[in-house]
C-alpha positions as CSV (number, residue, x, y, z in Angstrom):
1,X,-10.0,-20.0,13.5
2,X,-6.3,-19.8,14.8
3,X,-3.2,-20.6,12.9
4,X,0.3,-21.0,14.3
5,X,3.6,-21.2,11.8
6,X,7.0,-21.4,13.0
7,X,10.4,-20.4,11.3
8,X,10.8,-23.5,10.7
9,X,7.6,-23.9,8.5
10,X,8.5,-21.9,6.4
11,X,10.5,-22.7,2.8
12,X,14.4,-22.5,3.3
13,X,13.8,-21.0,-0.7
14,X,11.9,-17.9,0.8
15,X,15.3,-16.8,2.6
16,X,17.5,-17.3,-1.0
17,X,15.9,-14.7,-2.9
18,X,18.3,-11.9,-3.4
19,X,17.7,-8.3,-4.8
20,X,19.7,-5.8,-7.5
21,X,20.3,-2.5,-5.2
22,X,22.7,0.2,-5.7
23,X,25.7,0.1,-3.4
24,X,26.0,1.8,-0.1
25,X,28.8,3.9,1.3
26,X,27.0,6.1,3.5
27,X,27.0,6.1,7.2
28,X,26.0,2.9,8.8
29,X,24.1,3.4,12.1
30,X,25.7,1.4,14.8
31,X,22.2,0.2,15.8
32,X,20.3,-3.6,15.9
33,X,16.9,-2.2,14.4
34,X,13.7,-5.2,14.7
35,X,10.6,-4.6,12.5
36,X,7.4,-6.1,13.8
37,X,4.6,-6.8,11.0
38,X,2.2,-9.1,9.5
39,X,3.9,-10.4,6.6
40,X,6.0,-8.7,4.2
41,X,4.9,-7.7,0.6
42,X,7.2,-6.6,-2.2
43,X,7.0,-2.9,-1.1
44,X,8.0,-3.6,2.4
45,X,10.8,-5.8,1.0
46,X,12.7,-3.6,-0.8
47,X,12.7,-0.6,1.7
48,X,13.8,-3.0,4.0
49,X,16.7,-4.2,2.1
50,X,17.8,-0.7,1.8
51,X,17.4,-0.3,5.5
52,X,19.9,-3.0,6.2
53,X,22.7,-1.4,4.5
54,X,22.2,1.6,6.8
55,X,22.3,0.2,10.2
56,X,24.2,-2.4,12.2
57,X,22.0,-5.0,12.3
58,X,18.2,-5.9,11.0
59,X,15.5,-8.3,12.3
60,X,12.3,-8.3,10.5
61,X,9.8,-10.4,12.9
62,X,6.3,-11.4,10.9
63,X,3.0,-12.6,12.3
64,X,2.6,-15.0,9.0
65,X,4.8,-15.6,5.6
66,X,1.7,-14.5,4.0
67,X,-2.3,-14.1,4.8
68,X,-4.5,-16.5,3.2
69,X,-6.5,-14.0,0.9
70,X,-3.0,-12.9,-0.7
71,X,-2.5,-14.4,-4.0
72,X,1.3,-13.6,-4.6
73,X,4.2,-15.8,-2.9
74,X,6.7,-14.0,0.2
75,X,9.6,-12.7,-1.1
76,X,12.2,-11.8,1.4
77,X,15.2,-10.9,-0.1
78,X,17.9,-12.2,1.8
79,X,16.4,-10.4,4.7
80,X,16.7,-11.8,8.3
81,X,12.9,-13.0,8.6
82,X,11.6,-14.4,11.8
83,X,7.7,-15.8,11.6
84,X,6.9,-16.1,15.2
85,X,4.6,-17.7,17.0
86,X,1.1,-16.8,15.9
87,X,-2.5,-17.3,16.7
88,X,-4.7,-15.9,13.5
89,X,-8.7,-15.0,13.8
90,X,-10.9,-14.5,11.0
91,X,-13.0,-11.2,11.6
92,X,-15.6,-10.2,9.1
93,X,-15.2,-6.5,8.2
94,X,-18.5,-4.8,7.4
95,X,-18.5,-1.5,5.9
96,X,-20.4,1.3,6.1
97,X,-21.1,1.4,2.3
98,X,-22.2,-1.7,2.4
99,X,-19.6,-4.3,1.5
100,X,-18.1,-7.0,4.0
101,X,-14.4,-8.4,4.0
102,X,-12.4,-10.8,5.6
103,X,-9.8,-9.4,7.9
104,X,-7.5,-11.1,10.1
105,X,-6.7,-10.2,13.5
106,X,-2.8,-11.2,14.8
107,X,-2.1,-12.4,18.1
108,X,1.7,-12.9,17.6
109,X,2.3,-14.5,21.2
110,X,6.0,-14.9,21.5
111,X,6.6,-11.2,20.6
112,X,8.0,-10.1,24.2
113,X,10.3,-13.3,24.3
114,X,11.5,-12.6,21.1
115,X,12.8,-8.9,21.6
116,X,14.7,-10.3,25.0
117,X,16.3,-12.8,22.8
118,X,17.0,-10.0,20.3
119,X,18.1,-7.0,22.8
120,X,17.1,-4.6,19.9
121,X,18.3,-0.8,20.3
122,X,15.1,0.3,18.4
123,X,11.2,-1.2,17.4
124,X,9.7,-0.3,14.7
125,X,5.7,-2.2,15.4
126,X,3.3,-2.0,12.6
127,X,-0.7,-0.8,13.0
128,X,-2.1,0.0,16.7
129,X,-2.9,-4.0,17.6
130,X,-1.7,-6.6,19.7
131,X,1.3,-6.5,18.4
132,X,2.4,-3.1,19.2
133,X,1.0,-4.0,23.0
134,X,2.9,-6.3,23.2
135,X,6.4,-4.8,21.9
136,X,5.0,-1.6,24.4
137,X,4.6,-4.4,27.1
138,X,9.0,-5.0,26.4
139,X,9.3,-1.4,26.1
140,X,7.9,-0.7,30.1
141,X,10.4,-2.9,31.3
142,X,13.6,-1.8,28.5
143,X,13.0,1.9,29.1
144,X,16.3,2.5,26.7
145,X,14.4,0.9,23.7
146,X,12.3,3.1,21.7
147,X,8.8,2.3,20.1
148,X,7.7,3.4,16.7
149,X,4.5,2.6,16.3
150,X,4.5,2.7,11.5
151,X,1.1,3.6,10.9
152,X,-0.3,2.6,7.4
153,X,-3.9,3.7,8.0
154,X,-6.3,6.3,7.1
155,X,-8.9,8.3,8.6
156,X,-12.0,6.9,6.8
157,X,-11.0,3.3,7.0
158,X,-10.4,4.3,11.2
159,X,-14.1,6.0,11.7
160,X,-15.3,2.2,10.8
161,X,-13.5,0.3,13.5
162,X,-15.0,-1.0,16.4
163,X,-15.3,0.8,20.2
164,X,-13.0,-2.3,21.5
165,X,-10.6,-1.4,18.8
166,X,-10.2,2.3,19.7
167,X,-10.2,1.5,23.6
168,X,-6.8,-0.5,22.4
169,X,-5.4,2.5,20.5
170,X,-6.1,4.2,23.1
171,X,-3.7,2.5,25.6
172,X,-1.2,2.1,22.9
173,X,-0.8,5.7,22.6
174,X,0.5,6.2,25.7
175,X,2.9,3.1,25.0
176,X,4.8,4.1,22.1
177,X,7.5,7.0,22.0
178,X,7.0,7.5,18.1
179,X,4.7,7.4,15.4
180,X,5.3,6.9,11.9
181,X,2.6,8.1,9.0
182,X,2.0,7.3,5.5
183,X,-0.3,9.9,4.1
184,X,-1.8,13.1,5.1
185,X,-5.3,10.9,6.4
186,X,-3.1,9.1,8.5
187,X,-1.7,11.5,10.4
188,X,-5.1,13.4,11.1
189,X,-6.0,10.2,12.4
190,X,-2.9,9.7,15.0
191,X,-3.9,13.6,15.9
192,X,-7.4,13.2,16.5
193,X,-6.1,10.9,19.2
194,X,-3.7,13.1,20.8
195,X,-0.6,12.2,19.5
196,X,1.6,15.1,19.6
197,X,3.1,16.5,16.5
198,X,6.8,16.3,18.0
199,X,6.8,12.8,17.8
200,X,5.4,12.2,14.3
201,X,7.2,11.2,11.2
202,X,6.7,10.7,8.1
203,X,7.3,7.5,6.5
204,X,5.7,6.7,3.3
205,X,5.0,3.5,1.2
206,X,7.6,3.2,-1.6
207,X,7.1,1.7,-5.1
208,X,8.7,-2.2,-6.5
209,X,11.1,-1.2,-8.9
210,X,9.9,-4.3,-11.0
211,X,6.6,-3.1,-12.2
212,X,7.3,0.3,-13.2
213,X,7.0,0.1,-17.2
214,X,9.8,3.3,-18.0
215,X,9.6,3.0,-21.8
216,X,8.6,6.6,-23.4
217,X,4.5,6.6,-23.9
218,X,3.5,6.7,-27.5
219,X,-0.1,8.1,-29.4
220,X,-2.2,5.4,-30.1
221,X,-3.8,4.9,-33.4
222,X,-7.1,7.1,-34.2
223,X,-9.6,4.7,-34.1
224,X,-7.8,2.8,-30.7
225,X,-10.4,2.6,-27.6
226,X,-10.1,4.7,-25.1
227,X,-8.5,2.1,-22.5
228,X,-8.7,1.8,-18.9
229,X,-6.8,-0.2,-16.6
230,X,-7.8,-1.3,-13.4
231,X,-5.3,-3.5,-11.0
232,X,-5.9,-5.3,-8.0
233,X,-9.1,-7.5,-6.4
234,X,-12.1,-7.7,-8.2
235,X,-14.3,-6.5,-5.1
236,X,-16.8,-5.0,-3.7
237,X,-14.5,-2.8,-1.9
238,X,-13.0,-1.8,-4.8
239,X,-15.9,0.4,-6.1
240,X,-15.5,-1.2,-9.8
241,X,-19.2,-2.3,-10.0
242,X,-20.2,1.0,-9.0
243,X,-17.3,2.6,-11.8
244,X,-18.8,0.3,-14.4
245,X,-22.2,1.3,-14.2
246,X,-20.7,5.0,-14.2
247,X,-19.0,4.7,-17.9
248,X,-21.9,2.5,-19.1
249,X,-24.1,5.4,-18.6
250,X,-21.0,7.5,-20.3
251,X,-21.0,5.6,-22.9
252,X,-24.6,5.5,-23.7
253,X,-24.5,9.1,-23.6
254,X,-21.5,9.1,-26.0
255,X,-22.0,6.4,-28.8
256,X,-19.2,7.3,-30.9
257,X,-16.7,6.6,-28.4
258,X,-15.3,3.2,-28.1
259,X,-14.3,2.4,-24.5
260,X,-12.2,-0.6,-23.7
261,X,-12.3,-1.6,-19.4
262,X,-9.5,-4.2,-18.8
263,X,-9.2,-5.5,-15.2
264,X,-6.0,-7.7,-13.8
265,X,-7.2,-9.4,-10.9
266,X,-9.5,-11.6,-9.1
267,X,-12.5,-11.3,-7.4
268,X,-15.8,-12.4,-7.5
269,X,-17.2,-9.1,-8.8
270,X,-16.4,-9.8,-12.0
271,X,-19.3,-11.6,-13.5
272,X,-21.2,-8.1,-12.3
273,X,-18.7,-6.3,-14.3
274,X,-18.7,-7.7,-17.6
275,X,-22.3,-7.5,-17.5
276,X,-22.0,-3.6,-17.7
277,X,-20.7,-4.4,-21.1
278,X,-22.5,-2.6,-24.1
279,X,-22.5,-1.4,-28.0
280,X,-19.7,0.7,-27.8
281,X,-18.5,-0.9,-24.1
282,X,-16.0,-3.9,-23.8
283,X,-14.9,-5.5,-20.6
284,X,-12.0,-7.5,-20.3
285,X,-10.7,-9.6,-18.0
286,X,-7.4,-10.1,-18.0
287,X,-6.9,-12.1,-14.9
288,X,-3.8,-12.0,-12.3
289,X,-0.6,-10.4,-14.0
290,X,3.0,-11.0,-13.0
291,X,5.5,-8.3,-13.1
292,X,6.3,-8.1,-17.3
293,X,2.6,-8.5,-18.2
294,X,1.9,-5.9,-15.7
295,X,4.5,-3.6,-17.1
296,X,2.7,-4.3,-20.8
297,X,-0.6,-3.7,-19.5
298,X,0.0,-0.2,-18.2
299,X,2.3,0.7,-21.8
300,X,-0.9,-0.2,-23.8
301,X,-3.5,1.5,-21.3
302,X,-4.2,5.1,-21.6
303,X,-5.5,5.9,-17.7
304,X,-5.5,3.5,-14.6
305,X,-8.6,3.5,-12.9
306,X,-8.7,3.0,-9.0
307,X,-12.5,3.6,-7.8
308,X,-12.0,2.2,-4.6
309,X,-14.2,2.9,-1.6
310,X,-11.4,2.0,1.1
311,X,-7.9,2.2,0.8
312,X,-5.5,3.5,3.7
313,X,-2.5,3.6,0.8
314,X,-3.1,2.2,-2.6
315,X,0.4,1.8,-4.5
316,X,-1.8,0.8,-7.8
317,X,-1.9,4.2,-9.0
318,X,1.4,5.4,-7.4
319,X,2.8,2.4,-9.8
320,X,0.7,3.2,-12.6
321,X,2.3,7.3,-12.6
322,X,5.6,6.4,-12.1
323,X,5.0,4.2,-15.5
324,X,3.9,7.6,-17.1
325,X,0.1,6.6,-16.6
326,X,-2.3,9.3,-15.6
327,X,-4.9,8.2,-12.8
328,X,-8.7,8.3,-12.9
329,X,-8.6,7.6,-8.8
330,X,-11.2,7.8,-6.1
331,X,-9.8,10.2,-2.9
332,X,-11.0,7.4,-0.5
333,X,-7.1,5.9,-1.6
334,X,-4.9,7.5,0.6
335,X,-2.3,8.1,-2.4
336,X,-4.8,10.0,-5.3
337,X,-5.8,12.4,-2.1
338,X,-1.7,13.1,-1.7
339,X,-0.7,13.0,-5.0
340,X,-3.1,13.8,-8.0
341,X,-3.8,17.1,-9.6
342,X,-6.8,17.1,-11.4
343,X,-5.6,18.2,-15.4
344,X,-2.3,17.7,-14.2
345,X,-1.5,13.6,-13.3
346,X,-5.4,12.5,-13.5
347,X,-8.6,13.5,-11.7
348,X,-10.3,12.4,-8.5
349,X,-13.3,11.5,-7.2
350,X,-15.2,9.8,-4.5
351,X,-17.4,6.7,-5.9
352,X,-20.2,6.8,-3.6
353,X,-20.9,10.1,-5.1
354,X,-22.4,9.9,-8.5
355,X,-21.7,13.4,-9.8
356,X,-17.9,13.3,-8.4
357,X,-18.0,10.3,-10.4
358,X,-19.5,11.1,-13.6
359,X,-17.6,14.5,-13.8
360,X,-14.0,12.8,-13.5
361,X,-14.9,10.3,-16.1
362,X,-16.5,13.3,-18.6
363,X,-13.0,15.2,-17.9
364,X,-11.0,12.1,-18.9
365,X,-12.7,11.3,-21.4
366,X,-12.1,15.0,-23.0
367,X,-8.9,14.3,-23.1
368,X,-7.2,13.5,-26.5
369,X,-4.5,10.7,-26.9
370,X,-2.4,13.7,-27.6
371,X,-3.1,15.1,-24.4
372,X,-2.6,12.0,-22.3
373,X,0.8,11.6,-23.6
374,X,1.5,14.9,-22.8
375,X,0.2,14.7,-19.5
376,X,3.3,11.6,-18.6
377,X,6.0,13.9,-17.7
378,X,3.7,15.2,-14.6
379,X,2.8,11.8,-13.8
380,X,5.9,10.2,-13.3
381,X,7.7,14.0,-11.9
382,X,4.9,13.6,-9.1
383,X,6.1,10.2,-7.6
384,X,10.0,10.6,-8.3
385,X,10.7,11.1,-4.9
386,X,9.2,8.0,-4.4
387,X,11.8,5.1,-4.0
388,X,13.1,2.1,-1.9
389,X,16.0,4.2,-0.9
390,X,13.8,7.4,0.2
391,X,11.5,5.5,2.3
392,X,15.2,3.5,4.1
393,X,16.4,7.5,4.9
394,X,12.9,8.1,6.5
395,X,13.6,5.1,9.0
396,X,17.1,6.4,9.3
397,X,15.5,10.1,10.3
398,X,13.4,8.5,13.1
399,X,15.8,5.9,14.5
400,X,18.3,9.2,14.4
401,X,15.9,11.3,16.6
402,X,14.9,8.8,18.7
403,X,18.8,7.4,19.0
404,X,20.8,10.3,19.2
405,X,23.9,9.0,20.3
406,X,24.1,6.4,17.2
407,X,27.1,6.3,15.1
408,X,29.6,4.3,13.1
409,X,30.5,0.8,14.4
């Protein structure tokens, strides 16, 4: 299947929308900076638009306005968004633990004619695909351009992909002057393939504003269920068929505990799902939730569960702790493995191993509402470093290394 969109496909109305950001009177880079990704989600957005206050000039070029599996509309924020010429193949994703996914694979074809039309002074190319080619292809002939190659990935999801797709990485390597990583996975990954640590930065995902719910957490009533939250696709890759027949077993074993599962999302898991439902077990589905309802949802939980088996980030529970929400979180999501402390902000565990599994869930579960509440300082003290702004400096430390000379206009 193949798919080309052109700017001019795309909604003037996408362009309008504007966003509330503190003012900036710091330095401004003298520098034209041009992002290369996909598509943009909210996350991307609002680092961007703090990004643009620091530098000269910024170009965000994007494969698509949005995939076709995505069930939220492009926001851009007043950015400068390009879509560029694009051929789109659908690639079926089959996992090791069983599950299969679409993917899509990116052939964005007007990427070197682009950058000569733009004469950027630095690229920032997202994942190790055609893309990043591409922008290495403009980099052999534009030696005074650097390439940063911004790596969300992590070394679980890697181990799964394809020989052709590691013969790629491997000539992108030697293409690209810089490498950006996420997470702690991520960078083992991009060091397994030689990438030396001089030219590795961090540069982390950073959390929408809009869904953080920053109203104190209160103790629920005595006889309240015990509720958990889970956000995001209803899907096999999501591990929640697998964590539902985990606290059914719980709560067999536990019969005077009332447990309430709420899911926001889609997915055709589901029906599996609520069949886990028992005596002292209710499932409910609370379908897709926009920003407010999203905020309410994680005030009237007491734990977010993520039991994903394959996540290179996860911002779920990253959003869920800075709302004062400790996580119940599989380590195969990039984020519990960086940030949670079992006790502390929530416990981990790995879903394709049942004792993991049921031992996180018994610790939870030990907890009193008392406890929970207590435990919200340490959840939302472990992602306040995480911000729009914090993630905008990180771009400005690499584009500083790798443009030394860059100054005020």
């Amino acid at each position: 299947m193949t798919n080309t969109l052109l700017e001019s496909d795309v909604p003037e109305s996408l362009r309008a929308i504007e966003i509330e950001s503190p003012e900036w009177d710091g330095e401004v880079l003298d520098a034209h900076v041009v992002i290369l990704n996909n598509y943009v989600r909210l996350h991307h957005a609002v680092s961007y638009v703090e990004l643009a206050k620091r530098v000269r000039k910024l170009t965000v070029l994007l494969s698509v306005s949005m995939e076709p599996n995505k069930d939220w509309e492009a926001q851009w924020m007043g950015l400068d968004v390009r879509v560029q010429k694009n051929w789109m193949f659908t690639k079926k994703w089959k996992h090791s633990k069983g599950f299969t996914e679409d993917s899509y694979i990116h052939l964005p074809v007007d990427t070197v004619k682009q950058l000569k039309q733009l004469k950027p002074d630095i690229v920032f190319s997202y994942e190790m695909g055609v893309r990043t080619l591409l922008s290495g292809w403009f980099r052999r002939w534009n030696r005074d351009v650097p390439l940063v190659m911004v790596g969300n990935m992590s070394h679980n999801i890697e181990q799964e992909r394809t020989f052709s797709r590691r013969f790629l990485r491997g000539i992108i390597r030697r293409l690209v002057d810089y490498c950006t990583y996420n997470g702690p996975s991520c960078k083992r990954y991009l060091k397994s393939l030689g990438l030396p640590e001089e030219t590795l930065f961090h540069l982390p995902y950073c959390i929408d504003p809009e869904v953080i719910d920053r109203e104190p957490r209160e103790v629920g009533a005595a006889d309240k269920p015990r509720t958990l939250l889970y956000c995001g696709g209803i899907i096999p890759r999501k591990g929640v068929v697998e964590f539902a027949d985990a606290l059914k077993t719980w709560c067999q074993q536990n019969p005077s505990r009332k447990v309430l599962f709420q899911l926001a999302g889609a997915g055709d898991a589901g029906a599996e799902v609520l069949a886990r439902q028992g005596d002292n077990l209710q499932v409910e589905m609370l379908g897709d939730l926009d920003h407010a309802a999203l905020r309410l949802a994680n005030r009237n939980a007491d734990i977010c569960v993520n039991p994903t088996f394959a996540d290179e980030w996860g911002l779920v529970p990253i959003e869920a702790l800075a709302s004062g929400l400790p996580v119940l979180g599989s380590s195969y999501a990039q984020s519990v493995e960086t940030v949670i402390k079992d006790g502390h902000n929530g416990w981990a565990f790995r879903t394709d191993e049942p004792a993991s599994l049921a031992k996180a869930i018994e610790a939870s579960m030990a907890c009193s509402s008392q406890q929970l509440i207590e435990m919200q300082d340490d959840c939302r003290q472990s992602v306040a470093h995480i911000s729009p702004q914090a993630t905008a400096e990180c771009f400005v430390n690499v584009i500083r290394h790798a443009l030394p000379a860059v100054a005020k206009p």
